[in-house]
N, C-alpha and C positions, 0 to 999 in steps of 0.2 A: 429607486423607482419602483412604484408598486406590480408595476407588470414583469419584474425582473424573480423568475423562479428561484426560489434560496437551494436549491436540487437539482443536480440533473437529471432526476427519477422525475419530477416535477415537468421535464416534457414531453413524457408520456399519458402526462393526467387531462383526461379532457375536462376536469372544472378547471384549470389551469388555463388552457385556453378558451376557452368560454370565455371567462373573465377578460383573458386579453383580446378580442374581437369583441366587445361591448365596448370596451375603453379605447377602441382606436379612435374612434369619432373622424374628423374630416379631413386630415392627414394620415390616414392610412396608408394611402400608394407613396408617400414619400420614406417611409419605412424601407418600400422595396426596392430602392434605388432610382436614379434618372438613367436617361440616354449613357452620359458621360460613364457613370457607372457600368453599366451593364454593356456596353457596345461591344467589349471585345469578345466575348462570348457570342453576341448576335451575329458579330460577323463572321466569328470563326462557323458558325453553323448554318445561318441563312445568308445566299445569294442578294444581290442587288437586285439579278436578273428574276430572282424566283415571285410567284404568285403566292401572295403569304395572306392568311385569313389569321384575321384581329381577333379574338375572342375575349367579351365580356369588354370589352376599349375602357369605357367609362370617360371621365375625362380625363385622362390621363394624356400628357404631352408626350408620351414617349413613340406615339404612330407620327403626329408631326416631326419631332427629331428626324427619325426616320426616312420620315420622305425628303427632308432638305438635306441628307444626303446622300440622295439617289434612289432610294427601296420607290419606286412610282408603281409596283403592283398590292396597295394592299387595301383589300376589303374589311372594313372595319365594323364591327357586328355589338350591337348591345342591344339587351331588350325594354333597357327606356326610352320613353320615345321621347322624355326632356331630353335626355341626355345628347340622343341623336341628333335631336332639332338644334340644340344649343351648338353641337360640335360642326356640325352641316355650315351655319350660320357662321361659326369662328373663322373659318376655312375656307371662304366659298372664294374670296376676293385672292388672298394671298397663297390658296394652296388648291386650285378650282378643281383638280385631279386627284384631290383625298377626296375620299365620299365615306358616310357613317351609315348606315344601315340598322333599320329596328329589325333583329331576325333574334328568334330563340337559340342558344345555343347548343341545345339537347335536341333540336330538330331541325335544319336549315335547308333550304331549298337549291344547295348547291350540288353540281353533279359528281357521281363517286369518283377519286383519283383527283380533282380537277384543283388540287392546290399542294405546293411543294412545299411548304411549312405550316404550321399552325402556330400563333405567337400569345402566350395566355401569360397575363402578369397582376397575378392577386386573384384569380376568378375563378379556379382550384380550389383555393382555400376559402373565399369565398362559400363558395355552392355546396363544399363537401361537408357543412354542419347541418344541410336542409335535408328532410327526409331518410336522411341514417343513410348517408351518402348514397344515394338513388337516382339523385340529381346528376351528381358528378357521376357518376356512371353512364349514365345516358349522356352525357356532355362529351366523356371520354369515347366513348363507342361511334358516336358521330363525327369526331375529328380524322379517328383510324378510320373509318368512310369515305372523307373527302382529302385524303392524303394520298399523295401516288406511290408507288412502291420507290425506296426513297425517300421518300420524305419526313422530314420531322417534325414531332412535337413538342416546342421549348416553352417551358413553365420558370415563369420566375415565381419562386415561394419560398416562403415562410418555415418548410418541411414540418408544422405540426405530424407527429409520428401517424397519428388514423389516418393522415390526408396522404402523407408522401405513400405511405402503407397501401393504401385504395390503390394510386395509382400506378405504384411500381409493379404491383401483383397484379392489375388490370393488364398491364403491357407484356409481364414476362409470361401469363398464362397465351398471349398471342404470339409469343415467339418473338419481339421485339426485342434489339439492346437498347438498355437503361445506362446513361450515365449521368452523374447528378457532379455538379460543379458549388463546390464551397467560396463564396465572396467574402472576403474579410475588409473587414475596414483598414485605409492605411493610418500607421502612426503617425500620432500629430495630431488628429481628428476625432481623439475618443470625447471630448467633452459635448459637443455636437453631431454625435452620432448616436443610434438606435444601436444596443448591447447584441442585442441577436443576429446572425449570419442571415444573408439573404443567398438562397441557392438556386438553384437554375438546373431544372431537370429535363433532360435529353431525352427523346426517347424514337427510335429510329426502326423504320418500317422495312422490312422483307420480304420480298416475292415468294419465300418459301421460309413458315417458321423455323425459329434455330433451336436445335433440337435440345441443348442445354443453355440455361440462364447467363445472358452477358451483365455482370453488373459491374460497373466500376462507377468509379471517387474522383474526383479532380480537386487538386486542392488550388484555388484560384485561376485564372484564365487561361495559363499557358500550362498549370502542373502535370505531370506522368500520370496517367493514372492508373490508379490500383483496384486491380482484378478482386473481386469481392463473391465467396463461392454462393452468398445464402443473401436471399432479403433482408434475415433480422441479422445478419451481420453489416448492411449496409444502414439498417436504422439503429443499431448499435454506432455506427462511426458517425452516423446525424448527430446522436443524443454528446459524444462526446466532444464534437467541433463547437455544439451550441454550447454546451456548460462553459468549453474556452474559451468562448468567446464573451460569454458574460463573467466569468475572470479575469479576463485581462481588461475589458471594460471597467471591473469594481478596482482593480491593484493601479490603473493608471487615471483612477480617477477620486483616488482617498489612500487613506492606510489606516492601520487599526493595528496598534499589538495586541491584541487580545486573541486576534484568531492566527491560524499558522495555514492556509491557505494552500493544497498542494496539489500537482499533478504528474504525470510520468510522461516520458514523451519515450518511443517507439522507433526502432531501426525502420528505416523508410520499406528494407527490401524483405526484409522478415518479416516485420509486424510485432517482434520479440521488446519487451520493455530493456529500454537501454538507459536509461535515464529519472531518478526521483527527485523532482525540484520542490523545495518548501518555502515559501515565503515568510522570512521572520522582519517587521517593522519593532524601530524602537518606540518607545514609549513616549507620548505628547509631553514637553518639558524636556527632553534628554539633552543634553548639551552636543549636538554632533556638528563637526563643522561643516561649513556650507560648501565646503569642496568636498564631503562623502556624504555625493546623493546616494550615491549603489554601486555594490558590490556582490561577487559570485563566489561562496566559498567550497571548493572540492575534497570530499569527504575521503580518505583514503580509502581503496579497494581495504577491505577486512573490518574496516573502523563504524560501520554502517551503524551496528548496532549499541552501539558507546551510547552512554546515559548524554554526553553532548551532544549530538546527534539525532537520537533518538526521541528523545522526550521536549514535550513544551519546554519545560522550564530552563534546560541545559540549551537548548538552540534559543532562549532567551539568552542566557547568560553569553553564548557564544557571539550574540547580535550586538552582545554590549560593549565586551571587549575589541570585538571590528571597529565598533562607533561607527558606524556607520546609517543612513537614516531606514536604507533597507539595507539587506542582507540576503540571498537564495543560496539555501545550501542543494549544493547538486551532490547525490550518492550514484555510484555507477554501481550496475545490476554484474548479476555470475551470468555466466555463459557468455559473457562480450567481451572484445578486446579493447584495448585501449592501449594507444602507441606512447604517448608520454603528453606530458602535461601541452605543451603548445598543439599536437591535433584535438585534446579536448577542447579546451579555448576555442579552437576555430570553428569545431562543429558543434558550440552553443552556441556561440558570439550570435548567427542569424535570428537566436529565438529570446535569447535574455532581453531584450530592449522592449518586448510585449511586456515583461512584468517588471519595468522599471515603474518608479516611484512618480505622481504628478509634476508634473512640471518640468523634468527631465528633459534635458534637448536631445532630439535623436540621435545627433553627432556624435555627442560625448562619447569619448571612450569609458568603458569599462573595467575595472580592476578584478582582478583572478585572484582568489587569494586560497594557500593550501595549506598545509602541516609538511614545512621540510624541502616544499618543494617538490616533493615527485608524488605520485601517484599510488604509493603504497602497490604492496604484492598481494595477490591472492594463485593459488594454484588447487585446480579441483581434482581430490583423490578416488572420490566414489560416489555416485550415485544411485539410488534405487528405488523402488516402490513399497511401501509397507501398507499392508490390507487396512492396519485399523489406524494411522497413522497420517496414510498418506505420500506422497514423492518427498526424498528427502536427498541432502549432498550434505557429501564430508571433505572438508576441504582446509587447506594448508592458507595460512595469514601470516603479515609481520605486522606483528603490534606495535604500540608508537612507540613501545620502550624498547624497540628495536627485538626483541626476541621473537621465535618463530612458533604458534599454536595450532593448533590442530581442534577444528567446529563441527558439530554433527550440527543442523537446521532441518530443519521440516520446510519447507515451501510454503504450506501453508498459511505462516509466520512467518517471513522471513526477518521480521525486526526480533525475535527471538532465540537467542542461540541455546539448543538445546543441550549441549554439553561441550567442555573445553579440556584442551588439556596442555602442558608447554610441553613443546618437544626439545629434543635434545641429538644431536650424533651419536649413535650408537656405542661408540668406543669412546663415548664421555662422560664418567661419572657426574652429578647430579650435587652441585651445594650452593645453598643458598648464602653463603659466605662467600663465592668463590666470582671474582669480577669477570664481567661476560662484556667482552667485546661488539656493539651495535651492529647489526649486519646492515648493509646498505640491499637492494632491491634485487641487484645483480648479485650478492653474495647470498642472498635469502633463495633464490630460482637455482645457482649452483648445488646448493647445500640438499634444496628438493629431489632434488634427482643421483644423491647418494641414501645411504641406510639413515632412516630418523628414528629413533624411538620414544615413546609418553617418558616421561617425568613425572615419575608417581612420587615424590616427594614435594609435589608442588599442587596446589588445589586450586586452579584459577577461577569458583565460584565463592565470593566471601561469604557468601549463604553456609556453603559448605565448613570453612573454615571453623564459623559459629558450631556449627553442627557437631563436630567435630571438638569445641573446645566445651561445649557441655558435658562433655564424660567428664569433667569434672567434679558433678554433683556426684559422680558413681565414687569418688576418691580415691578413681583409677593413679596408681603410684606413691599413696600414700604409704605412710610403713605399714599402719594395721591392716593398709590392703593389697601387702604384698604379698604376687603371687598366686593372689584370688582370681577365678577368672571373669571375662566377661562374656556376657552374650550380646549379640547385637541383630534386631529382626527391622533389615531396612527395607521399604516399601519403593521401590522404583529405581533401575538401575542406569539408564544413561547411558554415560561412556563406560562409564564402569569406575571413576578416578575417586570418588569417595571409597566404596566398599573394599577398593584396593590400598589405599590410606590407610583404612580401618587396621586389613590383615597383615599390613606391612609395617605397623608402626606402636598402635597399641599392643601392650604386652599380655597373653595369655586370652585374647581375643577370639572367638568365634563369630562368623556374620553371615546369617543368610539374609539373601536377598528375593524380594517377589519384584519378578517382573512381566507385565502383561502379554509384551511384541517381541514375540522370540525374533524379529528382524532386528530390533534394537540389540537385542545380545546378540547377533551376530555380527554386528557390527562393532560393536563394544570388543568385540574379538578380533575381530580381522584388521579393525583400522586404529584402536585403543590400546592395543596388549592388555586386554583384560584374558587373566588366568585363573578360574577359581580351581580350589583345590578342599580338600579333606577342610582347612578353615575358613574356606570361602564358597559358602554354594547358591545356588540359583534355583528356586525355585519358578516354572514359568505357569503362568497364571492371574485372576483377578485377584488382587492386593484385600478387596474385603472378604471375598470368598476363603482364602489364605488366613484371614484373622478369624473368622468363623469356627473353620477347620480347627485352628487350634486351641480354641476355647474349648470345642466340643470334645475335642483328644483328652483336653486335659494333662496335666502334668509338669508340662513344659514350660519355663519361664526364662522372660528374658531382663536383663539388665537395663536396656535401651531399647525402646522401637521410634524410628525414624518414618518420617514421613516427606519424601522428596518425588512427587509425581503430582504430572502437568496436566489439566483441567482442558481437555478437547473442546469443551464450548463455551466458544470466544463471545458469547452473547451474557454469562454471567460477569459480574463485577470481581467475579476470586478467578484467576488464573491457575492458583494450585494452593491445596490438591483439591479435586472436583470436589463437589457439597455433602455427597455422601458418605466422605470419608472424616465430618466432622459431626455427623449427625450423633445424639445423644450416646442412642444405643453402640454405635459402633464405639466412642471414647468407653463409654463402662467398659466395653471387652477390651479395648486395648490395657484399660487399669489391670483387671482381671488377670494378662499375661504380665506384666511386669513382678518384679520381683520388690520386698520389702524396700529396699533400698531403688528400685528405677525409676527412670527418666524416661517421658514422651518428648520426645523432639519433633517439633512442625515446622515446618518450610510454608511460611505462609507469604499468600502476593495475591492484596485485598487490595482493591481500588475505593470501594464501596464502603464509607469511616460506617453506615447503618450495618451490614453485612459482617462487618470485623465484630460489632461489636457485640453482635448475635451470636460468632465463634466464642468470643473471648467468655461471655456469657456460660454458655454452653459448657464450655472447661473447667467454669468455675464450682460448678456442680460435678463434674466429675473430681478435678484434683485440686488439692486442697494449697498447693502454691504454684504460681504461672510465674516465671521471668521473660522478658522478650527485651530482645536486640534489633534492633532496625540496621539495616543496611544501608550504610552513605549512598546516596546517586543513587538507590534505585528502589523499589515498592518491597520489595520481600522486606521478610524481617522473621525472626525463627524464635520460635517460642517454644520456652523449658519448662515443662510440667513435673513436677517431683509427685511423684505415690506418696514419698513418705508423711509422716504426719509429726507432732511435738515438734524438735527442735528445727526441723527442715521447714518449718510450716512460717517459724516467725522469720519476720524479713530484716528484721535488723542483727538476727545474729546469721542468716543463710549467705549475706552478700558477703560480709569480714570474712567467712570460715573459706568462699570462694578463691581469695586471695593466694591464700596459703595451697591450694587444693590446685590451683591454677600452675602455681611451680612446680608442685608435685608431678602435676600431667606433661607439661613442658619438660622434665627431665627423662620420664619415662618412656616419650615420643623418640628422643633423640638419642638415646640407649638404648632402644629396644631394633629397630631396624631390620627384622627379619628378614632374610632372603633378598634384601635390595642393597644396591650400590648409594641411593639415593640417602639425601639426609630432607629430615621434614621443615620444609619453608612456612611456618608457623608460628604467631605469638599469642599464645594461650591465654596470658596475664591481659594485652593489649583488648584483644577480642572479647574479654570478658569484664573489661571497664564500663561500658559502657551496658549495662542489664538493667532493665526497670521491673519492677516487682509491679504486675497489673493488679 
């Protein structure tokens, strides 16, 4: 439908509505409900007995309703005098004690106090686009007039944001309470119903203004309502009821795999996001049986940010395997509790059936579908604030392979984990050979609350891994370079689980690192076991600044510089590393520190194939051979730049020589083990099969 906002930004735009009050044409007031509709509202706030002024009437049935059952005091006001005459004349035989009245409704000839409600339905909204709301100010000013102390003024509207806005700040600057009722259409009804909520704003008169703002919410006729401290926090909860409500109009009245459709739904008494639902349809043709209309699949506490999960393509795959014709993956938020899988069921079950698929009968039951069966663990270790960063938690998960890891996230992001690491019992040495018993949920929450430690022989980012198997091109382990040492200048510390890899595993290794948020190295410390020492240090600071500096030093060269740090604006297409850290000038100096024989390692995660191919461009000019490995499941992909030139340069003899170079490094890893209990969970050979020569 053309009048349906593809935005929920879109209702706050006054060309938006514009458009839509042009195109209502002569079914307008059927938009805003009938009697039937709207009654229990009316009644709940206006008297039988009360003396109620009609504002703006029009012809609208809903004063007749009214008076056949019972309402005999209502003055009904418009200022056309067809309208009047027309409605005078409907009424005269069957209803002789309705009367219509031509009177202005910004100036009326009725006495101050002399009516206990005001009853406006369309007339608001109406009047409030004439004159840059002047009208409806005057409109509004005369109602609080002829209102007694006590009495109300109920507006059924549309809530356009300038219109509810005008009038809710008209009334709170008087001291009135505002409370505004949300009507939903019931299910069953979406194919012949209007997608927009029609609301019903209250607004109630005081012999003495109230010295702070009343604002509250009702969600449909009888709901609780919630205390709302600010105006634009109540035209914030408008703007979000409307977009729901034209979503669940669009999901129970089509389906489309092409889009993934999503919303959060909120603890009632906090206001805290408790709930991320995504709507995945399959695809037109898909063979599903006609007994899986819909299903609800619950994402395990920790699993949130899993490439299944996360991304279009993987909650496709996951919509296929259900078979089902939709699918809503539900992820439960940190900071909530969640008692076990039958109380989640219960407290969706009331809301899934809004985004069930057409044609769905309300009855139907529902299917719950999880990984296992339970609800997966999460337990949170720390929280904090970082200046340049932002609110961030560290917190304890069981993976689906049943082990227990430990995630630094930003808030920011929270579909982003910004560093991982496995953990392990402290008094348990560390092998990746060594079979590990699956913990179950209550044996994972046990284990929490004794001593855990990182498992620095295990690198839970395959970014890393790559990273990592690129010192290969150095012929770290080989016999002519045994012994030699290396340098290593990594650009972004994290948890700290690469640079401790590095110190713990390659042999004769040096690694500084730059890192910008000394909040992150302190956490990298406190919740990581990151220990740098005499081969491991930190320098804190800007990562280009850092490269600068040691161009201009001069002297200093390194074997490897890495590039592992994350792009703060979420508005470019590269998530890492930010843009200036691939701009021309900076590669030349990176060249510049490397050593005959080094290697630039990139951590790159391009969304943007024009943007990548601008990087890739760009390096080509600087080094004279690029490799890169994409990473299964997810965008990164880390790119090997070799300094050297001749024989490193051709690609048909770089990738064979890699082979051999590849066993070499994989022997030296698992030999070399300094200072740790751990053995390194790594396949060198593996991770470097798959390298494309750009």
């Amino acid at each position: 439908m053309s009048l349906l906002p593809r935005t929920a930004e879109e209702f706050s735009s006054a060309e938006y509505w514009e458009r839509f009050f042009k195109k209502r044409g002569e079914k307008a007031f059927e938009w805003y409900g009938d009697y039937n509709k709207l009654c229990g509202v009316l009644h709940k706030y206006i008297k039988v007995k009360d003396k109620v002024l009609v504002v703006g009437c029009g012809n609208s049935e809903l004063s007749e309703q009214m008076f056949d059952v019972g309402y005999k005091h209502l003055t009904n006001i418009d200022i056309s005098e067809t309208v009047v005459t027309h409605m005078n004349q409907r009424n005269a035989e069957r209803r002789p004690g309705l009367t219509f009245q031509q009177v202005d409704a910004t100036q009326t000839p009725y006495e101050e106090a002399s009516y206990q409600a005001a009853l406006d339905k369309g007339t608001l909204d109406a009047m409030a686009s004439e004159e840059e709301g002047a009208l409806a100010r005057n409109m509004l000013t005369e109602v609080g007039r002829v209102l007694s102390v006590g009495g109300r003024y109920v507006c059924v509207t549309l809530a356009q944001e300038s219109v509810i806005k005008l009038a809710v700040e008209h009334f709170v600057q008087l001291g009135w309470a505002v409370r505004l009722h949300c009507l939903q259409e019931e299910l069953g009804k979406e194919e012949d119903s209007f997608a927009l909520p029609v609301f019903v704003l209250v607004c109630t008169k005081f012999r003495q203004p109230m010295p702070m703002p009343i604002l509250e919410l009702c969600l449909g006729e009888e709901g609780a309502p919630t205390r709302l401290p600010q105006v634009a926090d109540l035209l914030s909860a408008v703007r979000d009821h409307q977009a729901y409500s034209v979503l669940r109009k669009r999901l129970r009245t089509s389906t489309d795999a092409s889009s993934n459709p999503s919303l959060t739904l909120c603890h009632a008494k906090t206001g805290l996001p408790r709930y991320s639902l995504t709507v995945q349809d399959c695809p037109p043709g898909a063979k599903v049986p006609r007994s899986n209309p819909f299903a609800i699949f619950i994402v395990p506490q920790g699993s949130e940010t899993a490439w299944l999960y996360s991304s279009s393509e993987g909650r496709r795959q996951l919509a296929a395997s259900a078979n089902f014709r939709r699918l809503v993956i539900a992820a439960m938020h940190r900071n909530q509790e969640y008692t076990d899988m039958q109380a989640v069921q219960s407290e969706l079950s009331p809301v899934v059936m809004d985004l069930a698929p057409p044609g769905m009968p309300t009855n139907q039951q529902v299917p719950f579908l999880s990984v296992g069966g339970d609800l997966g663990w999460r337990e949170e270790v720390s929280r904090g604030v970082s200046e340049l960063s932002g609110e961030y938690c560290v917190e304890n998960v069981k993976g689906e392979d049943g082990e227990l890891y430990r995630r630094l996230v930003f808030l920011s992001n929270v579909a982003l984990v910004q560093s991982e690491s496995r953990l392990v019992p402290s008094n348990t040495p560390s092998s990746h050979k060594k079979k590990k018993k699956k913990m179950k949920p209550t044996d994972a929450a046990a284990t929490s609350s004794t001593s855990l430690s990182v498992d620095s022989g295990f690198l839970c980012c395959a970014h890393h891994e790559v990273m990592v198997a690129g010192l290969a091109m150095l012929g770290v382990g080989t016999p002519q370079n045994k012994d030699v040492p290396v340098s290593v200048l990594l650009v972004g510390l994290g948890g700290g689980g690469l640079p401790q890899f590095l110190r713990d595993f390659v042999p004769g290794v040096t690694v500084e690192v730059v890192e910008l948020d000394p909040v992150v190295m302190q956490v990298a410390k406190e919740c990581f076991g990151f220990r740098p020492d005499d081969r491991l240090t930190v320098t804190l600071g800007d990562g280009l600044e850092r490269i600068c500096a040691l161009e201009k030093e001069g002297g200093r060269l390194f074997d490897a510089i890495m590039f592992d740090v994350d792009n703060k604006d979420s508005t470019m297409g590269m998530s890492c590393p930010p843009a200036a850290f691939v701009e021309t000038l900076i590669l030349q100096k990176v060249y510049s520190l490397l050593t005959p024989r080094g290697v630039f390692i990139l951590n790159l995660v391009c969304r943007d194939s024009a943007l990548r191919n601008s990087v890739l461009e760009r390096l080509s000019t600087v080094f004279p051979t690029i490799l890169s490995r994409k990473i299964e499941g997810e965008v990164n992909e880390v790119l090997l730049c070799s300094r050297g030139e001749n024989e490193t340069s051709d690609a048909v003899r770089i990738l064979p020589s890699l082979n051999q170079a590849a066993k070499s490094l994989q022997s030296a890893l698992c030999s070399n083990r300094t200072g740790t209990k751990s053995s390194p969970h790594i396949d060198i050979a593996e991770l470097l099969k798959e390298l494309k020569v750009e």
